[in-house]
C-alpha positions in Angstrom: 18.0 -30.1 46.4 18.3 -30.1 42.5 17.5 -27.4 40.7 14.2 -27.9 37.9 14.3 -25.6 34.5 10.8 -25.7 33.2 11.9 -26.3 29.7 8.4 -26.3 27.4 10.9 -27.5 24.5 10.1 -24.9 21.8 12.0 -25.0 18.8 15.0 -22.5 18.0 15.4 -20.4 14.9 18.3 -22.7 14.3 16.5 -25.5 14.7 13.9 -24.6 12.4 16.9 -23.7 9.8 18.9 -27.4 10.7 15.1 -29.2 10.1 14.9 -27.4 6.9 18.4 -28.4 6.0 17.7 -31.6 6.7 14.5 -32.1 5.4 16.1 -30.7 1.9 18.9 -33.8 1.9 16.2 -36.6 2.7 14.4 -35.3 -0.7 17.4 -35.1 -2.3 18.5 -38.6 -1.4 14.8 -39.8 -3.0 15.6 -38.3 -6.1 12.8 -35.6 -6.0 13.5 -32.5 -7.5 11.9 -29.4 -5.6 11.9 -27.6 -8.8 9.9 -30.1 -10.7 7.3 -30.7 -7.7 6.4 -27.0 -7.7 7.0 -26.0 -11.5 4.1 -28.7 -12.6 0.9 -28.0 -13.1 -1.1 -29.7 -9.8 2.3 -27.6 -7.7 1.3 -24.6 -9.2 -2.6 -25.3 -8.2 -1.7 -26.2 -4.4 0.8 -22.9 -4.3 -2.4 -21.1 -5.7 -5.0 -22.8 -3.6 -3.2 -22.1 -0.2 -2.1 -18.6 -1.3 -6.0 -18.0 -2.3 -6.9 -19.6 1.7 -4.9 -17.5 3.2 -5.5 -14.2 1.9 -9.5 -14.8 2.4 -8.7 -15.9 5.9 -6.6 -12.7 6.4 -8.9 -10.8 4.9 -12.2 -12.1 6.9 -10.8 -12.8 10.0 -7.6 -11.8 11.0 -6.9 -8.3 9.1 -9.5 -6.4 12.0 -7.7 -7.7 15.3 -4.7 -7.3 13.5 -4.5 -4.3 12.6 -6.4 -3.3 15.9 -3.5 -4.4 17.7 -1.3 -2.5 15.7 -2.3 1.0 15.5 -3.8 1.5 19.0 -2.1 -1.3 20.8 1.6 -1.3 19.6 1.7 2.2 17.9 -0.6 4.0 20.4 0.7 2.8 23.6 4.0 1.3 23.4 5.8 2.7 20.2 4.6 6.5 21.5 5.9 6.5 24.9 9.5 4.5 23.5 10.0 7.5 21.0 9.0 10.3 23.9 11.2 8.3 26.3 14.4 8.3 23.6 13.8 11.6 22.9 13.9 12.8 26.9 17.3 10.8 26.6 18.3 12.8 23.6 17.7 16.6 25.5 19.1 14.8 29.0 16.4 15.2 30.3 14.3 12.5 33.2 12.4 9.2 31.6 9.3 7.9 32.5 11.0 4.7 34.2 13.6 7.3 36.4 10.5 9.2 37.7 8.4 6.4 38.4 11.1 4.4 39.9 10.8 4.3 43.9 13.2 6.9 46.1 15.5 6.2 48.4 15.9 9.1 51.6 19.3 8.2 52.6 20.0 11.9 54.5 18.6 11.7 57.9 
């Protein structure tokens, strides 16, 4: 019997870097200057236009949860109890995981 990954094919950080890479030679082979497309006047409009977008869609929509998730999600639950577990490591003394972790009797 073969074994089956499920590979969902997601897309590396390297990949991302090669595509960019790439992407940057194909423009370059055109004859289209980067510099020039976003130094003109309508570039300098689109950069503004999308900046504008998405600090009014931060700001309406996603700044809330966000910052929900943050402070008494991440900092609350997670952050708290990985600084009071390093610093029971630091004075030697038992972590959360080693006392919740099952025991094993093995005197009879």
């Amino acid at each position: 019997m073969k074994n089956k990954i499920n590979n969902k094919g997601g897309m590396s950080i390297l990949g991302v870097l090669l595509l960019g890479f790439i992407l940057v030679l194909v423009i370059s082979y055109f004859n289209i200057s980067i510099k020039t497309v976003v130094e003109s006047p309508t570039g300098q409009e689109n950069i503004n236009y999308v900046k504008g977008t998405t600090k009014s869609v931060w700001d309406k929509y996603l700044k809330d949860p966000a910052s929900y998730l943050w402070n008494e999600i991440w900092v609350k639950i997670f952050w708290a109890t990985f600084v009071q577990n390093m610093e029971y490591i630091r004075d030697n003394k038992t972590t959360d995981i080693e006392k919740l972790a099952p025991q094993v009797n093995t005197q009879q």
